[in-house]
C-alpha positions as CSV (number, residue, x, y, z in Angstrom):
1,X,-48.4,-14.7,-261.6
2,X,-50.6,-17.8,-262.4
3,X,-53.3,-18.0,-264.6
4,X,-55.9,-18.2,-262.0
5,X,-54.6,-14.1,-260.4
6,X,-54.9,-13.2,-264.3
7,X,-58.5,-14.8,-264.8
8,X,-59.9,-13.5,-261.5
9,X,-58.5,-9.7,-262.3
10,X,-59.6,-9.8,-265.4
11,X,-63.4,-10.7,-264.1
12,X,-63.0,-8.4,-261.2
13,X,-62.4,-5.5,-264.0
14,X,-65.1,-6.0,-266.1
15,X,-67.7,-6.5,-263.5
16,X,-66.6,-3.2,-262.0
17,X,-66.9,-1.3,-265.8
18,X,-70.5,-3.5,-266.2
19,X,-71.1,-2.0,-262.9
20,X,-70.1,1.6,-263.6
21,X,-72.0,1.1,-267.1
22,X,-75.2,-0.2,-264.9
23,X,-75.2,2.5,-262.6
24,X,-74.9,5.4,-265.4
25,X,-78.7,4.2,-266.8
26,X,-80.8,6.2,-266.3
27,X,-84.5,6.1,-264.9
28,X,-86.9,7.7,-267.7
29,X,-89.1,10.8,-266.5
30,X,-92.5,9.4,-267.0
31,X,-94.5,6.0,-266.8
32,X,-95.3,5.9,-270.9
33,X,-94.1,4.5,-273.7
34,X,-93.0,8.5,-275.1
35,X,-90.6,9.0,-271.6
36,X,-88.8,6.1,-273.2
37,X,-88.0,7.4,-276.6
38,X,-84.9,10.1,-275.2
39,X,-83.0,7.3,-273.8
40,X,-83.1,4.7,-277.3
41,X,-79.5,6.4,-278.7
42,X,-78.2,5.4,-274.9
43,X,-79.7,2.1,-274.4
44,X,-78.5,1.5,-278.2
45,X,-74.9,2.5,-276.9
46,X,-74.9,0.5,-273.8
47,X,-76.5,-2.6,-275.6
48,X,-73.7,-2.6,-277.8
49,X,-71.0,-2.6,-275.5
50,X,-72.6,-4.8,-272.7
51,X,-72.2,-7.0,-276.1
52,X,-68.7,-6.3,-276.6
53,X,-67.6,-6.4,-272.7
54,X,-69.4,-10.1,-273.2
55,X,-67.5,-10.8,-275.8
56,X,-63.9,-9.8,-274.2
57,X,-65.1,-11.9,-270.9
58,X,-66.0,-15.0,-272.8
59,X,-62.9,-14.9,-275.7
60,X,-60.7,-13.7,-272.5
61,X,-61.8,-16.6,-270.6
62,X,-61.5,-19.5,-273.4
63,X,-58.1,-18.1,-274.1
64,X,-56.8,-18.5,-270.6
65,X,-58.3,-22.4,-270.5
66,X,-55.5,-22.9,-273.0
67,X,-52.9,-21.2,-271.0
68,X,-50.9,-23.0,-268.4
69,X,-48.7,-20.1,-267.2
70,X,-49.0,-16.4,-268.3
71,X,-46.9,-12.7,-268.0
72,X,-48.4,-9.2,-267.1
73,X,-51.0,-7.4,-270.1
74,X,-53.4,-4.6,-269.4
75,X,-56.8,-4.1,-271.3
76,X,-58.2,-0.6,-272.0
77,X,-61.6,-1.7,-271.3
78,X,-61.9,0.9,-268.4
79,X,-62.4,3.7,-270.8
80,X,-65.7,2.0,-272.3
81,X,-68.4,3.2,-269.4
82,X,-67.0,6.9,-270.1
83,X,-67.3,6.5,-274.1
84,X,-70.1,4.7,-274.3
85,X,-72.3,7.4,-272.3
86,X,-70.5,10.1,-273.9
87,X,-72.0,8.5,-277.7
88,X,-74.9,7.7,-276.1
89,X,-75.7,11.4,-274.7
90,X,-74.7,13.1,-277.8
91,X,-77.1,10.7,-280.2
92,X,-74.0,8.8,-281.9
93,X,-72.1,12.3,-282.8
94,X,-69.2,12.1,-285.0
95,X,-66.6,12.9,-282.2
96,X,-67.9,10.7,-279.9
97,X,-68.5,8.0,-282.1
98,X,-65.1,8.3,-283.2
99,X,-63.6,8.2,-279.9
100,X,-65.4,5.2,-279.0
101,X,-64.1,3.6,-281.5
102,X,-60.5,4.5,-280.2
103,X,-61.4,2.7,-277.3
104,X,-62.5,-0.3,-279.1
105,X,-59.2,-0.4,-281.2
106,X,-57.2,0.1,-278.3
107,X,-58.8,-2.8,-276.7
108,X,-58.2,-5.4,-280.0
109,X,-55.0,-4.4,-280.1
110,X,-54.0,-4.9,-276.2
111,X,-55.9,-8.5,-276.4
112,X,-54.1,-8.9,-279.4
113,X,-51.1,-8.4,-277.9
114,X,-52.5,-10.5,-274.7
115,X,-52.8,-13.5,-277.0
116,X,-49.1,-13.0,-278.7
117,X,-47.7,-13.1,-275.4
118,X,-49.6,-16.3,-274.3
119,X,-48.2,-18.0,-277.4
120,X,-44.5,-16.5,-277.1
121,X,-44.7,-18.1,-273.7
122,X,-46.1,-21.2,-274.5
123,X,-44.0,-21.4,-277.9
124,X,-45.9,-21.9,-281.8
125,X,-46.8,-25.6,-280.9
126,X,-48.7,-24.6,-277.9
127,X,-52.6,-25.3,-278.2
128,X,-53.4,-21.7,-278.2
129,X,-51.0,-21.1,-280.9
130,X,-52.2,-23.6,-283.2
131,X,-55.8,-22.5,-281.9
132,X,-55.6,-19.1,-283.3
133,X,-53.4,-19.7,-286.1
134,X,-52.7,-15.8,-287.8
135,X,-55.9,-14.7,-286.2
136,X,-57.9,-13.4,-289.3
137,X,-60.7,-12.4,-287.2
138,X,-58.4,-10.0,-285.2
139,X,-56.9,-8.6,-288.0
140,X,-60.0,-7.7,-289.8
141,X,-61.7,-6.2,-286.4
142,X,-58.8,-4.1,-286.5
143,X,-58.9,-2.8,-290.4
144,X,-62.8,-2.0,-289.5
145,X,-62.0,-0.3,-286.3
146,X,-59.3,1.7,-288.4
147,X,-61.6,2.4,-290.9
148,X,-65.1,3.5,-288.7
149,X,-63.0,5.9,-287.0
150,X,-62.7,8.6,-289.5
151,X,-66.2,7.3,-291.3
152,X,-67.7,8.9,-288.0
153,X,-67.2,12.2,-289.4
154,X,-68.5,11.4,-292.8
155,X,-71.6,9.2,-291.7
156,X,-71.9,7.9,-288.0
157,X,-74.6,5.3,-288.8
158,X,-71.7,3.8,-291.0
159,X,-69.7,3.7,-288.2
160,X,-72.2,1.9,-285.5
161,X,-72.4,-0.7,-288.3
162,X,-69.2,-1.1,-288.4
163,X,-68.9,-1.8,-284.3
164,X,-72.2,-3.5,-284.6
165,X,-70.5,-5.3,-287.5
166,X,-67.4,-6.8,-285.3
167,X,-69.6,-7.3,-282.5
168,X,-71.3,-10.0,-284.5
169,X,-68.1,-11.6,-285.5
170,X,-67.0,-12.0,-282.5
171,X,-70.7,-12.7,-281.0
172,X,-69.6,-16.7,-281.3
173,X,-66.8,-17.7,-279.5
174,X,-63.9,-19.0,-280.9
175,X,-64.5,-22.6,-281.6
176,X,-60.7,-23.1,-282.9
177,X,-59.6,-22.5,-279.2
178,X,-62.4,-24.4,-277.4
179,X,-61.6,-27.9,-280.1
180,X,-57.8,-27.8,-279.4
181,X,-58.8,-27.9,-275.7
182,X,-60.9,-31.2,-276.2
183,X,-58.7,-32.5,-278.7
């Protein structure tokens, strides 16, 4: 499969889940500022992982410009629109918090593995290899995944700022990848 196949799937599948996320807002009951207020927790929810389906597209995207050939991976990110309205309903309850971030884990680890495989094709000299080097950032997305997952049944607010946490280190894309391209 070439690059392009993998690139254009990849786009198709998360404008379909931005899609599915877009079409599970829901119009507020009301014309004043107080019809608002019941749907913060789910705007909150959605915010934060239009944020993180951004940040797949855009990391997914600069990762493939330093591919030249690539092998089959699948990303869980079809499971966000369900998790994110399901924490979003339920006002950031601990089971639902917790399963959402599952879902998030799940998906660091599959691009995790996504970007091992481009390099085990390429080889460790490749640009994306040097690019990434041991990929601290991925590492420590996944200890605070690992960790907010059991701190949503202590505190969920902990939690949230842990996702909220990883969404802002990941909020600027990778510049290691985007250098070794121009360099």
């Amino acid at each position: 499969m070439s690059k392009g196949r993998l690139e254009a799937f990849s786009d198709g599948v998360i404008a379909i889940v931005i899609t599915i996320m877009v079409l599970e807002l829901k119009v507020p009951e009301g014309a004043d500022w107080q019809a608002l207020r019941p749907l913060v927790p789910v705007s909150l929810t959605y915010v934060l992982s239009f944020v993180f389906l951004g940040i797949y597209w855009n990391n997914h995207h600069h990762m493939l410009q330093a591919t030249s050939r690539i092998n089959g991976t699948i990303l869980w990110l079809s499971l966000v629109p369900f998790v994110t309205g399901w924490m979003g309903e339920n006002h950031f309850a601990p089971l639902p918090t917790a399963i959402y971030g599952v879902v998030l884990l799940l998906s660091a680890i599959a691009y995790t593995i996504l970007v091992r495989a481009i390099v085990a094709e390429h080889g460790p000299d490749s640009k994306l290899a040097a690019a990434v080097g041991k990929d601290r950032k991925a590492t420590v997305s996944m200890v605070l995944y690992v960790a907010a997952i059991p701190l949503a049944f202590v505190n969920q607010w902990i939690a949230d700022a842990i996702f909220v946490l990883v969404a802002m280190i990941w909020l600027v894309p990778d510049r290691r990848i985007e250098s070794r391209l121009r360099g």
